[in-house]
C-alpha positions as CSV (number, residue, x, y, z in Angstrom):
1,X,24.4,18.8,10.7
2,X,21.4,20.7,12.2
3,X,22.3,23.4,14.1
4,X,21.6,21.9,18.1
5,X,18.3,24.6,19.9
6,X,17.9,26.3,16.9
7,X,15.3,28.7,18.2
8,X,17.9,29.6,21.2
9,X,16.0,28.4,24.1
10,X,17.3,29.5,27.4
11,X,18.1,27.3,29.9
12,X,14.9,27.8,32.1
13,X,12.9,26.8,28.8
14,X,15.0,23.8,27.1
15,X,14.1,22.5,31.1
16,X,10.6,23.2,31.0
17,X,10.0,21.7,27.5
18,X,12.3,18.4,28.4
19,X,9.5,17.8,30.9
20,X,6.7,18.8,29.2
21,X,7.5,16.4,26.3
22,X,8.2,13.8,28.7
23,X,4.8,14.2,30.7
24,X,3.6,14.2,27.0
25,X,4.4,10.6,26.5
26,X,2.7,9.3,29.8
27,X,-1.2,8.0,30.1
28,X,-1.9,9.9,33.2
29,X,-0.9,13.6,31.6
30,X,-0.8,13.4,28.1
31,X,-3.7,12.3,25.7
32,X,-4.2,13.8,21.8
33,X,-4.9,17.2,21.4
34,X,-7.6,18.2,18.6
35,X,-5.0,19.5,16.5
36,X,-3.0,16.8,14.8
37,X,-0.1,15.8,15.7
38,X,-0.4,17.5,18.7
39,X,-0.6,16.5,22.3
40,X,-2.5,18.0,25.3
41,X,-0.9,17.9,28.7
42,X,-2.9,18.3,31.8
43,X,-2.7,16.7,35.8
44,X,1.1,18.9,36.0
45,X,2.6,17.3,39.1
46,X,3.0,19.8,41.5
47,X,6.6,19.5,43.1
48,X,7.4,19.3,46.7
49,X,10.8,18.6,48.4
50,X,13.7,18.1,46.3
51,X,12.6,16.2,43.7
52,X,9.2,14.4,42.0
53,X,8.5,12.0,39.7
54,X,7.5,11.8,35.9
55,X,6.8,8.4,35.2
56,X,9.6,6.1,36.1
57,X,12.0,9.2,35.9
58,X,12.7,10.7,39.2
59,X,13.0,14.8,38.5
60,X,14.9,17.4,40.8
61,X,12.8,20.0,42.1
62,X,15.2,22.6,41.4
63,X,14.9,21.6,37.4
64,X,11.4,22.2,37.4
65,X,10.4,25.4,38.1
66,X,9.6,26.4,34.8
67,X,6.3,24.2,35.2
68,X,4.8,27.3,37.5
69,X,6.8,29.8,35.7
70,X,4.0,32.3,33.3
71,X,7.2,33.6,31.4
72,X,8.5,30.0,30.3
73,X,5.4,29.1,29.1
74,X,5.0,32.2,27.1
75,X,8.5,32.3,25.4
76,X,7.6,28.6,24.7
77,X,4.0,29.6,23.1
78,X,6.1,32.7,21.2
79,X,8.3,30.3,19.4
80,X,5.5,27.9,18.4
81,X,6.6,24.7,20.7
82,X,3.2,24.8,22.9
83,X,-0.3,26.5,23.5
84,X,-0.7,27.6,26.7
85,X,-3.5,27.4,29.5
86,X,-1.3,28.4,32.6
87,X,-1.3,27.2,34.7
88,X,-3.4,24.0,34.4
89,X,-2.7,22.8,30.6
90,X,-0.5,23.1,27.8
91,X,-0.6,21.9,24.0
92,X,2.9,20.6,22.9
93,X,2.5,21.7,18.8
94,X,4.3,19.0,16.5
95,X,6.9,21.6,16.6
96,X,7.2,21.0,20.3
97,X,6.7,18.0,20.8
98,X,9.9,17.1,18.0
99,X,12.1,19.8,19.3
100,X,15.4,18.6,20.1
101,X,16.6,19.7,23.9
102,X,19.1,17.3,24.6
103,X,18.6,17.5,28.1
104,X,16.2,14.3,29.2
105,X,19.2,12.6,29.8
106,X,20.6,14.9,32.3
107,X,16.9,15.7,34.1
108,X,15.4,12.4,33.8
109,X,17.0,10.3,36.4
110,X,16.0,6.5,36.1
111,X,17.0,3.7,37.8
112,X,19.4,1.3,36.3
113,X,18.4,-2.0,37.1
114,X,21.0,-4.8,35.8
């Protein structure tokens, strides 16, 4: 069984890249990158109160910090998951944009309509 973070992400970063991926997947921030299999992630919401919102997911504020945070974004870039432009853009790598958090469940809060 794979071994779950296998490049020992702290929790600030596991955070960071949960909503990076997921901004990845939506028309309005992510669009290809020219590497391949890559994915270029600009238009970072910029959050206010207690909480914003990534798509249909509503995100607590307190979860995202990492997006305005220099040193997530670096360890992230060390370890090969992204390629930085802080603090306006970021390229999730293949690497990246497959790595395993396990947390979009627990930050991504959607609705449950029945």
């Amino acid at each position: 069984m794979p071994k779950k973070n296998p490049l020992n992400l702290n929790a600030l970063q596991l955070k960071t890249l949960t909503l990076l991926q997921e901004l990845a997947r939506l028309p309005d921030h992510g669009r290809p990158a020219p590497e391949p299999g890559a994915v270029i992630v600009t238009n970072l919401p910029q959050p206010h109160g207690d909480h914003f919102h990534v798509g249909d997911a509503v995100v607590a504020t307190r979860d995202a910090t990492g997006l305005a945070n220099l040193a997530a974004w670096l360890a992230l870039e060390r370890k090969g998951l992204i390629k930085s432009s802080f603090p306006v853009a970021v390229v999730l790598t293949p690497d990246g944009l497959a790595y395993d958090t396990g947390l979009a469940g627990t930050l991504l809060h959607r609705a449950h309509h029945h």
